[in-house]
C-alpha positions in Angstrom: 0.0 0.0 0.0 1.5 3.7 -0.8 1.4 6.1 1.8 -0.5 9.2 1.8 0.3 12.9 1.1 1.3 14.9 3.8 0.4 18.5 4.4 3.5 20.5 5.4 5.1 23.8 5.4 8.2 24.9 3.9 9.6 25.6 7.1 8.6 22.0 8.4 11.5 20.5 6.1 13.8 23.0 5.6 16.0 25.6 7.2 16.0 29.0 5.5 18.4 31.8 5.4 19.6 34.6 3.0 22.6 36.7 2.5 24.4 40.1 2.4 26.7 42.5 0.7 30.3 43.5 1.8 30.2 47.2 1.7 30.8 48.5 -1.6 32.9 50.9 -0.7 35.7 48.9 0.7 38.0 47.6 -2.4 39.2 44.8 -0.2 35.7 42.9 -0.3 35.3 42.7 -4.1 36.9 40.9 -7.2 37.9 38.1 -5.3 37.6 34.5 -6.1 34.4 33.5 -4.2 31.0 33.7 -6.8 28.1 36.2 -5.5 24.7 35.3 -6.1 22.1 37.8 -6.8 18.5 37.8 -7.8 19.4 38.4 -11.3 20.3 34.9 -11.8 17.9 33.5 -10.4 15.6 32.6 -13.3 13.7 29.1 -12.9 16.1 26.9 -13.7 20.0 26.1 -12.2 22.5 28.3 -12.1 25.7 27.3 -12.9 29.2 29.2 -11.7 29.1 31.1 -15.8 26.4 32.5 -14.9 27.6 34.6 -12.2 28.7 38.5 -12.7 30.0 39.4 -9.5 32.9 37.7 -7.1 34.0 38.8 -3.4 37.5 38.1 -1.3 37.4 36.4 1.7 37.6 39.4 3.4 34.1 40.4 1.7 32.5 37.2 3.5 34.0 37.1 6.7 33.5 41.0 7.6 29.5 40.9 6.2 26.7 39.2 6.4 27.4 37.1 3.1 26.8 34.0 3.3 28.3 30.5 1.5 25.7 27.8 0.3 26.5 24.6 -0.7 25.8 23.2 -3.8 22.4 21.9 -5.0 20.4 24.4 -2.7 17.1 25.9 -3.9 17.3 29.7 -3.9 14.3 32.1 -4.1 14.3 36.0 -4.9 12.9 37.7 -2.0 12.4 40.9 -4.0 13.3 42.4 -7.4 12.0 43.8 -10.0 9.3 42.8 -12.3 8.4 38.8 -12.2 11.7 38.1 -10.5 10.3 37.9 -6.6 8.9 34.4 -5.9 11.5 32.8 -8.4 13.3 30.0 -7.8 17.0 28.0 -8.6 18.9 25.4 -8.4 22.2 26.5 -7.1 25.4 24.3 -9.0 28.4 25.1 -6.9 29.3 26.2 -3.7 28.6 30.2 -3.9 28.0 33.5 -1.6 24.3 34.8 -1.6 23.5 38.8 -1.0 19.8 39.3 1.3 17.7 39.4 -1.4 18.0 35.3 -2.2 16.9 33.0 0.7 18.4 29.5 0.3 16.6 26.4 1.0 18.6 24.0 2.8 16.3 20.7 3.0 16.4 18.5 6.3 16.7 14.4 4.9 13.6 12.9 3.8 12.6 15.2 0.8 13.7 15.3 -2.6 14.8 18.4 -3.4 13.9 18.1 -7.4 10.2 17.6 -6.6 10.1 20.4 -4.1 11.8 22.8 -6.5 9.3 21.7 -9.0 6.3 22.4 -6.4 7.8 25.9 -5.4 7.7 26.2 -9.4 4.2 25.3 -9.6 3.1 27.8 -6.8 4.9 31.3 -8.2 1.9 33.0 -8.5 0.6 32.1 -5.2 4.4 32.5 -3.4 4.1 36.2 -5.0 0.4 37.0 -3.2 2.3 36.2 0.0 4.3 39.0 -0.1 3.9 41.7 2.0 2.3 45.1 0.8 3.6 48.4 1.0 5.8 50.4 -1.5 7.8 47.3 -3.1 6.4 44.3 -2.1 9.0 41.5 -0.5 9.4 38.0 0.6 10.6 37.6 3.9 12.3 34.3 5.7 9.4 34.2 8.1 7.0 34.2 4.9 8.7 31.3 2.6 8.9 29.5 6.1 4.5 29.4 5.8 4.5 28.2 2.5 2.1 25.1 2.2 3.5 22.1 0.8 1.5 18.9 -0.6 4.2 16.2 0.1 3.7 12.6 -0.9 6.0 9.3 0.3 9.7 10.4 -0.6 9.9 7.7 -3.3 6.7 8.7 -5.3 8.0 12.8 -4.7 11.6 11.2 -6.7 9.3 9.6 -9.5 7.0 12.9 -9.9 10.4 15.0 -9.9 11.8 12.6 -12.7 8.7 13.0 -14.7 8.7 16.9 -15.1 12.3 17.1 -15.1 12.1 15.4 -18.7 9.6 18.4 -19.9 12.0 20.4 -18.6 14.7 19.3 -20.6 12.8 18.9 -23.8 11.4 23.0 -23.1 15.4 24.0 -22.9 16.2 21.8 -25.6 13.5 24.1 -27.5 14.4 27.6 -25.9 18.0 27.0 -27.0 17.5 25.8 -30.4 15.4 29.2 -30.8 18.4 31.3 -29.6 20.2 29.5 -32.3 17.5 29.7 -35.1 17.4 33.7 -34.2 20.8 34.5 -34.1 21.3 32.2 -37.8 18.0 34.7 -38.7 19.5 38.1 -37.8 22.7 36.7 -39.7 21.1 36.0 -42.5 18.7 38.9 -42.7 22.3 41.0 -42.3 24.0 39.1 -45.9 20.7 39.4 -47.8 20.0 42.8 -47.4 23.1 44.8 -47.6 22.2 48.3 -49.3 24.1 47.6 -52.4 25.3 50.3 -54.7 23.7 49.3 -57.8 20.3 49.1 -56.1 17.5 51.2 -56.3 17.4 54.0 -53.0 13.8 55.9 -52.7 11.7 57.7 -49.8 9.8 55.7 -48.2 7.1 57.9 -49.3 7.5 57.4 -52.9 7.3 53.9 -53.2 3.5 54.0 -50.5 1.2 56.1 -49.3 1.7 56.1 -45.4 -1.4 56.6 -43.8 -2.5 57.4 -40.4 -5.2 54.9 -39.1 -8.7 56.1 -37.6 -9.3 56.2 -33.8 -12.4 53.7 -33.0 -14.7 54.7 -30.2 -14.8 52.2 -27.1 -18.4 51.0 -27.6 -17.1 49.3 -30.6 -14.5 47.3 -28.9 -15.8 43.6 -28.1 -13.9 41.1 -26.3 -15.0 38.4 -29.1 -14.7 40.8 -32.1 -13.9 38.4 -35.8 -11.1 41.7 -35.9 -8.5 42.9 -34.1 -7.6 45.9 -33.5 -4.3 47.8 -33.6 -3.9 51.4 -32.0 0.0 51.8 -32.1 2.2 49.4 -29.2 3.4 45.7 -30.4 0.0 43.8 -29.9 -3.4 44.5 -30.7 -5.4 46.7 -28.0 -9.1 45.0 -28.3 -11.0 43.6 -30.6 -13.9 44.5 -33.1 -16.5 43.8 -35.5 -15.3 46.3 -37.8 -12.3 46.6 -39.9 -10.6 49.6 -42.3 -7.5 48.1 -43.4 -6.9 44.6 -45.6 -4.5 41.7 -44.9 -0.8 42.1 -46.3 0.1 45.1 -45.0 2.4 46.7 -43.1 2.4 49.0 -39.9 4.0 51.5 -38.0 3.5 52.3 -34.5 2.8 56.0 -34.3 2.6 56.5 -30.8 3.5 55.7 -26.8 7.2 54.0 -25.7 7.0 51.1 -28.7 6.7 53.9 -31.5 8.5 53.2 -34.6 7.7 49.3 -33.7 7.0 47.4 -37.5 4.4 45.0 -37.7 3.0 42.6 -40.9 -0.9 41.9 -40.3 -2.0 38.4 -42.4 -5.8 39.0 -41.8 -8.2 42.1 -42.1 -7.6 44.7 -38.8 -8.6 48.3 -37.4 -5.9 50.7 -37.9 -6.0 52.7 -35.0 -5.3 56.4 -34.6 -1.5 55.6 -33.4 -0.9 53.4 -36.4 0.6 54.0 -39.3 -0.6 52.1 -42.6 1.7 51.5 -45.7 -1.0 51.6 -48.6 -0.8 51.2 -52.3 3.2 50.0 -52.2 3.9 49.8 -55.8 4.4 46.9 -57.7 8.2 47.2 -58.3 8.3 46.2 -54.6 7.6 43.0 -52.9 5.3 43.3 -49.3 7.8 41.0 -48.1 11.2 42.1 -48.5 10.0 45.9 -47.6 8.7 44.3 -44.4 12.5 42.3 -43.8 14.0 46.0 -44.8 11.8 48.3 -42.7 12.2 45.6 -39.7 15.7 45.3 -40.0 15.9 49.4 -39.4 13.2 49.6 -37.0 15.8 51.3 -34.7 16.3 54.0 -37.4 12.5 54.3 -36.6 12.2 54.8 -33.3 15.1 56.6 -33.5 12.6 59.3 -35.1 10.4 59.5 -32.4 9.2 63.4 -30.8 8.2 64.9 -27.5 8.6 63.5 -23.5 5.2 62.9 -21.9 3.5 60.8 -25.1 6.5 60.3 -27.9 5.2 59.8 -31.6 6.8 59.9 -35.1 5.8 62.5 -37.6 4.0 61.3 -40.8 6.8 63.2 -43.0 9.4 61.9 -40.8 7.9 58.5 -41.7 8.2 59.3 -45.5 11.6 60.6 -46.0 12.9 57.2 -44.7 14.8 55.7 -47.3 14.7 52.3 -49.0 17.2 50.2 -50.8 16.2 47.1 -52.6 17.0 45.1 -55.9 15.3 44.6 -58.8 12.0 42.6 -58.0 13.0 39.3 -58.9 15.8 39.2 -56.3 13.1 41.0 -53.8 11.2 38.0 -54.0 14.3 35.8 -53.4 15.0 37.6 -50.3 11.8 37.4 -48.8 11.0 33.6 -49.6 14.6 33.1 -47.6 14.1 35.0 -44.6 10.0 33.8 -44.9 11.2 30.4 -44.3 13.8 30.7 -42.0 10.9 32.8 -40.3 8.6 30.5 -40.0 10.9 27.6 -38.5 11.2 29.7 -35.4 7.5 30.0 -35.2 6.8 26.6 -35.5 9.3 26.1 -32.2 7.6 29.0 -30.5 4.7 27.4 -31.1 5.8 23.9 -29.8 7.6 25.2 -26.9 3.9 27.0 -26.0 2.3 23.5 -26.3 5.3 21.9 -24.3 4.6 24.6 -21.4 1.3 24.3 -20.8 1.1 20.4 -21.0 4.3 20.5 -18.0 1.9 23.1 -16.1 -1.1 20.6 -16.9 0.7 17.5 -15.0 2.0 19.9 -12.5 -1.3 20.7 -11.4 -2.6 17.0 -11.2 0.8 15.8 -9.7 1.3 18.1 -7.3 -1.9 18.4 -6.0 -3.1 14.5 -5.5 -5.4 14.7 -8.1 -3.7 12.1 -10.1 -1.3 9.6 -8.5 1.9 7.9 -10.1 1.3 4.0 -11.0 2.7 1.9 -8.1 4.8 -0.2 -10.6 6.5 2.9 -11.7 6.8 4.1 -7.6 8.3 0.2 -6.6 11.4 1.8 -9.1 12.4 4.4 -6.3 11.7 2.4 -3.5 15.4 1.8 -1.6 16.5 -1.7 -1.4 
């Protein structure tokens, strides 16, 4: 017969401390040879000794409240900025720790890969823990209350061993994406290279750019068949209305992402912060203006006016100038960088699938809702 699940807390099974920083005005404590964690690496998956940016002497320790961990602790971020507070690691090598990380030192007993994996599981609700106030923390005695759901240690090594293996097939994906970008940018770099004997026009003469229409609020619907785009990177609502076809390209007029380049494949509302490019002319494939416009999209932003709501000026927008080939090669281009394009949308796409089936199992695993088979268990059970 397997045992039941146990209902603990965090601080039932562990011990749990943090860190500190050597002065920073003392020379002696820094650029030593002993690794200094900080929140910043602290990212949902392990840390390894490459990954750190900081190192302090001996000295730095001794004379702080700095503190070594030993390898193959769990760290949290106690606070940071953005999503970082609630995160957690795997730490790879003995290492220092400043007070924003509190390691999590687990008594025997517990596997430390399936608690990881439920402190993983439980971001969101680790986060509402924190405390209020004007930046809102983590604290020892808070990670200490965190509820755990903790089966018999063999069946917590089997469920730990399970989504581990997601794990590895999502960083398998996330790193062949790096790769696939970085060979994109590359290539995007050696097909488009502003030639001498090409063709260089305004921007202006080769479309009409035209500014988009604002669309009142009542005819924004959560389940509108069109989306609407009002400047920014993604659409701002929906609608049952549309003014601008499929094919064609935008710039963002408007607000911190101005200059931002967009292609739309379906029917959308052009919004009053959005810049259409209309009637391009035929000498001039979609496509490659798209690659060109993208690949210069700091040049863009580069044009933006004013402090309080920045925008780009419609002649500004014209007088940027365009290099291409003749057609022909255009269409070369375009088909190249299309497909190498749509590889790394296909492994988006699969690495979105591959997330949410791991968070799937996590919630049935973790929560006794579904229960590993007993012959698979019997493989953990110690001899």
């Amino acid at each position: 017969m397997r045992g039941n699940y146990k209902h603990v807390a965090l601080g039932d099974i562990s011990i749990i401390s943090s860190g500190g920083t050597p002065s920073r005005t003392n020379p002696r404590y820094w650029n030593g040879n002993i690794p200094w964690v900080k929140t910043a690496q602290i990212q949902n998956c392990a840390i390894n000794e490459q990954d750190v940016d900081e190192w302090i002497t001996k000295e730095g320790l001794l004379e702080s409240s700095a503190k070594m961990i030993p390898a193959g602790t769990i760290l949290m971020a106690m606070y940071g900025q953005g999503k970082t507070r609630g995160r957690v690691s795997i730490l790879n090598f003995d290492a220092s720790i400043n007070q924003a990380c509190a390691a999590i030192e687990l008594k025997k007993g517990v596997d430390r890969d399936y608690i990881y994996q439920f402190l993983l599981a439980s971001y969101s609700r680790i986060r509402a823990l924190s405390n209020t106030g004007g930046q809102e923390n983590l604290s020892a005695g808070l990670i200490k209350e965190i509820p755990l759901t903790l089966p018999p240690l063999p069946e917590q090594k089997a469920i730990a061993d399970l989504l581990s293996t997601w794990d590895v097939a999502i960083e398998q994906i996330e790193r062949l994406i790096r790769a696939k970008e970085k060979r994109f940018k590359w290539l995007r770099i050696s097909l488009i290279r502003d030639e001498k004997e090409w063709t260089e026009v305004k921007l202006g003469v080769i479309c009409r750019v035209t500014k988009g229409e604002q669309l009142n609020v009542a005819h924004m619907k959560a389940d509108g068949s069109y989306y609407a785009l009002n400047g920014g990177i993604k659409p701002s609502g929906r609608t049952d209305d549309w003014n601008t076809e499929a094919g064609i390209i935008t710039i963002s007029e408007g607000g911190n992402s101005c200059g931002y380049v967009n292609f739309n494949t379906e029917r959308f509302w052009s919004g009053g912060h959005c810049y259409s490019l209309l009637n391009v002319k035929k000498s001039v494939d979609m496509h490659y203006l798209f690659f060109y416009l993208k690949m210069n999209e700091p040049k863009l932003m580069n044009l933006r006016v004013g402090s309080g709501l920045p925008n780009i000026q419609k002649k500004d927008v014209d007088r940027i100038k365009v290099s291409f080939p003749p057609l022909s090669e255009q269409q070369q281009i375009a088909q190249a960088l299309n497909a190498a394009q749509q590889e790394i949308d296909i492994l988006n796409q699969m690495l979105k699938k591959y997330k949410i089936q791991k968070r799937g199992l996590m919630q049935k695993m973790l929560t006794e809702k579904w229960r590993v088979k007993q012959e698979i268990v019997n493989q953990y059970m110690e001899a």
